[in-house]
C-alpha positions, 0 to 999 in steps of 0.5 A: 474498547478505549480510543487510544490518544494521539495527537494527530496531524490536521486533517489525518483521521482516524477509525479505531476498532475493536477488532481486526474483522470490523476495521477491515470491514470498515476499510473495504466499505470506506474504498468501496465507496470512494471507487464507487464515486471515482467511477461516476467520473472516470473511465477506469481507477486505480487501487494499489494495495499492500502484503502481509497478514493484516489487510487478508480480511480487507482483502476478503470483505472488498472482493465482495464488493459489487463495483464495476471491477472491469474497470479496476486496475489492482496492483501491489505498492511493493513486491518481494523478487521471488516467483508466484507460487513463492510463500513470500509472493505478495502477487500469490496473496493478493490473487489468493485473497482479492482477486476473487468473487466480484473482484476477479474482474479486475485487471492485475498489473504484477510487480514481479517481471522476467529478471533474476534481479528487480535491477535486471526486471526494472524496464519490464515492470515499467513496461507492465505499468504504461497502461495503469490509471494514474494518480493512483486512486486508492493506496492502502499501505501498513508499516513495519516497526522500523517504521519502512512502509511499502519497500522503502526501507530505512536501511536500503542504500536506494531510499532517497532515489525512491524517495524522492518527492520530485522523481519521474520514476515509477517504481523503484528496485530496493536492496535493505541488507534487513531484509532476506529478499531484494525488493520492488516499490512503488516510489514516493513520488507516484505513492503520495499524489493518491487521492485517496490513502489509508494506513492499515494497521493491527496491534499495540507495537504498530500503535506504538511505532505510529506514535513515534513517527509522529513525534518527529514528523520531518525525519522521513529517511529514519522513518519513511512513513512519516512522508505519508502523515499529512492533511488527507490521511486516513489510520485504520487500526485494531488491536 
């Protein structure tokens, strides 16, 4: 396969392969082995992961993986507002695709809490989330091709609460009128203190909205994955 050209910022690396199995193979090796060395110097870690199809093989091949699970705190970097056994449920994925084989001893911290709003459900996840590692230790997000990452949505009228760099706040309710469901995200400023972040993404038009973040790197509010570009990055894409 031909490496696609772009002009990266410094010290944002990328892993391109050939197909959608070997990057998730390499991506789960990659997070393996930084949870592996995270767990030689700390009593537990942190991994919070993204929905969608893309990062289904990811989630398979890391399952497989023999760490010391038991002391893995998972969650997602956001969350549809709809029950478990709901299609649109990012939980559903991740305990039908992740939490299994090895990795079923992890501890799951869910984004989906009582309420008939994530307005209404805010205390309780917040309540859920004080016992989770922190800074995150893995984030692994992908991108949509308005260039939203997790649910900071540029047309959600919460994006610069939830994108605010300085913000003490945890996770955030989003309502992008683009979107059929009312959201919960992670926020900016707990998402970009993780040591370690991947970009996972698959296929040309996702190519092609990197590229565009790319050209104009300082308008984070019309592309809200251009606040995660920096030095430490790391892109993971296939065709």
């Amino acid at each position: 396969m031909r490496t696609p050209e772009m002009d990266l910022p410094p010290g944002v690396e990328a892993h391109f392969g050939a197909s959608a199995q070997q990057v998730a193979l390499d991506l789960a090796g990659t997070v393996a082995t930084f949870l592996e060395g995270r767990l030689l110097k700390a009593e537990r870690v942190s991994l919070a992961v993204s929905g969608g199809s893309t990062p289904v093989p990811f989630f398979h091949a890391l399952s497989l993986k023999q760490l010391d699970w038991g002391r893995v705190d998972v969650l997602l970097a956001d969350e549809r507002w709809v029950g478990e056994t709901d299609l649109a449920s990012n939980t559903r994925l991740v305990k039908e695709n992740l939490l299994r084989n090895n990795a079923a001893a992890a501890r799951y911290f869910s984004l989906k809490q009582k309420g008939s709003t994530p307005e209404e459900g805010l205390d309780a996840v917040k309540k859920e989330l004080a016992t989770l590692t922190l800074p995150l230790d893995v984030l692994i997000l992908g991108m949509g091709n308005d260039g939203h990452t997790a649910s900071l949505f540029p047309d959600a009228p919460e994006l610069a609460h939830a994108m605010d760099a300085q913000s003490r706040n945890l996770v955030a309710a989003m309502t992008p009128p683009s979107q059929e469901q009312q959201r919960i995200t992670l926020t900016y400023a707990l998402m970009h203190g993780a040591r370690f972040t991947a970009l996972h993404l698959k296929g040309n038009d996702k190519l092609a909205t990197l590229k565009l973040a790319l050209s104009q790197p300082d308008e984070l509010f019309v592309m809200p994955v251009r606040g995660f570009l920096k030095p430490g990055l790391q892109v993971f894409w296939s065709p």
